[in-house]
Phi, psi and omega in degrees: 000136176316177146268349176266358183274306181260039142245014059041274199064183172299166192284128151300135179306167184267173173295126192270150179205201206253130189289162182306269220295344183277144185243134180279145188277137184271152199233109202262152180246176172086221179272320168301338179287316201280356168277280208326319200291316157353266192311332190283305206318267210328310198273348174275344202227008174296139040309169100354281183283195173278140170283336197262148151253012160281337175276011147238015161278319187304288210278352168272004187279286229325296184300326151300306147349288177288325171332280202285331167290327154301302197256317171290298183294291175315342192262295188312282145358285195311322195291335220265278221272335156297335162264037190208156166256113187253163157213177168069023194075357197100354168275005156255151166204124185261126166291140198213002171065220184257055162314304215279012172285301200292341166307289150353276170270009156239023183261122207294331188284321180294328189280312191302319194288318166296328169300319223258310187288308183299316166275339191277310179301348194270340179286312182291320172284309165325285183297314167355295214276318201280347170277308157341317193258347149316280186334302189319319187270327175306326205257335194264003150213182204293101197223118177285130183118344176353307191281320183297329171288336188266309183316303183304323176288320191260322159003304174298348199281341173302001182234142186285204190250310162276343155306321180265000144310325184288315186291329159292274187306336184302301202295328202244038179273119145012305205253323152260350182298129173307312192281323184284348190276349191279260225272358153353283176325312174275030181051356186287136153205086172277151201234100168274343198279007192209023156261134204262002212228332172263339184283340190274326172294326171281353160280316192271018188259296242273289209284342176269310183314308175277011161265319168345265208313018205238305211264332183267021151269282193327309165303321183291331170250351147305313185293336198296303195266013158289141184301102175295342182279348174281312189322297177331281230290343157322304203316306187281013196244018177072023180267129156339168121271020164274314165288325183278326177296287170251041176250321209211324188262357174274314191280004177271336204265349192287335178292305155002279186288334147337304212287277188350298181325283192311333178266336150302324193289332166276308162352283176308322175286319211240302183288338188292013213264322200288289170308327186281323172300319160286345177275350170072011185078073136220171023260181176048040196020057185262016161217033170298118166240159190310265190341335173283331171260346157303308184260027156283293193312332179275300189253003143273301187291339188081353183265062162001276203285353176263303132038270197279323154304284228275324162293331173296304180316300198318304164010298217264346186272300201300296193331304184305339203255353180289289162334313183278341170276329173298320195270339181283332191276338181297329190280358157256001190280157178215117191253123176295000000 
């Protein structure tokens, strides 16, 4: 071995320092620092439960509260009140058990006011959604003036149910009426309030209008947020546009029209109460609707308890066919 070798020694290691390939850890700002910082509390303060469980029944009395005083007591009291015969406002009461059930389904008005209410609600939910979901694709596309065409359409939701029942009886009163001054020249004058087949078409022209503009905000912003690269890739694949509606933006488009199914449908049922109160059910109670005869019956006729029957069934109708529509509609829904 040399003398320059073993004064030498072995080769010293080099100094460590930071490799080609090492990176300084990046540093988020913002609204992402303050989640990360989030998810670390949460995940240091964790359990899932409460440790006390009183503190969280304390924060479930408010909602319970409410429950049971809106909702639970009055549905007991109704259910209550439904097995008496009242008079007298309700200060006399005779117990009759499920008289006022059996009333219900054998009474020829009552069976006529349910046959009468399914169609016309069945009518109302149909033209809602499906003219919404025309305007929607109408709207959607490149057309000037849009906002003003949006602005107009959604405008009735700004009215209650009862002003467009009024706007209605208005339009088509016989003796002032806008729609007969229209059709004078052409000798034409129909007596809509007393025909039962126009009157009945002008309560579901009344329920559509002021539902329109409700179901076309939902669409409209369902359309804002279909995926374009699903749309392109229709386009280039050579599809129609009758096949691109429905092959690819209706079924894009089904949670939606879900949410829609379902909220029309108490709508027709429930809300339609307002407009049918200004047509009074006539003429031939050929715009009676059940809900509409529910409060004749309680408060013109004096019948409570049949009354309070005939709200537990809708209730109880509507809820099922509400239930029945989440489990037949999940199964066609297509979530991106």
């Amino acid at each position: 071995m040399t003398k320059v070798e073993q004064r030498s020694g072995p080769a010293p290691s080099p100094a460590p320092g930071p490799s080609a390939d090492a990176r300084p850890p990046r540093r988020t700002h913002g609204l992402r620092a303050r989640i990360e910082r989030f998810d670390a509390a949460l995940a240091e303060t964790h359990p899932a439960t409460f440790r006390r469980r009183s503190a969280a029944l304390w924060m479930l009395l408010p909602t319970a509260v409410v429950l049971v005083v809106f909702l639970y007591v009055p549905m007991a009291r109704t259910f209550e009140l439904s097995l008496y015969r009242t008079a007298i406002f309700g200060q006399q009461r005779l117990f009759v058990g499920l008289e006022n059930f059996a009333r219900v389904f054998t009474s020829p008005e009552s069976l006529d006011a349910v046959v009468r209410t399914a169609i016309i609600s069945t009518l109302v939910i149909g033209g809602s959604i499906g003219i919404a979901l025309l305007l929607a694709a109408l709207m959607n596309q490149r057309i000037g003036g849009t906002r003003i065409y949006r602005l107009l359409l959604v405008w009735p939701l700004a009215l209650s149910t009862a002003i467009s029942g009024v706007v209605f009886r208005v339009m088509f009163d016989p003796n002032v009426g806008l729609i007969n001054s229209w059709l004078e020249p052409l000798g034409i004058q129909p007596e809509w309030f007393r025909d039962p087949t126009l009157a009945q078409g002008i309560l579901v022209m009344a329920l559509i209008w002021n539902r329109v503009g409700f179901n076309l905000i939902f669409y409209t912003a369902a359309y804002q947020n279909l995926p374009r690269e699903t749309l392109e890739a229709a386009l280039v694949d050579g599809a129609t546009p009758w096949q691109r509606f429905w092959r690819v933006t209706f079924p894009l488009l089904s949670p939606i029209t879900l949410f829609l199914l379902v909220t029309s449908t108490i709508f027709a049922f429930f809300d339609a109460f307002a407009i049918a109160a200004i047509f009074d059910g006539g003429p031939l109670n050929a715009t009676s609707l059940l809900i509409y005869e529910i409060y004749e019956n309680a408060f013109v006729f004096d019948a409570r308890g049949l009354a309070a029957a005939q709200s537990l069934l809708l209730f109880l109708a509507v809820g099922a066919l509400t239930v029945l529509q989440l489990r037949q509609g999940r199964k066609r829904v297509v979530y991106q």
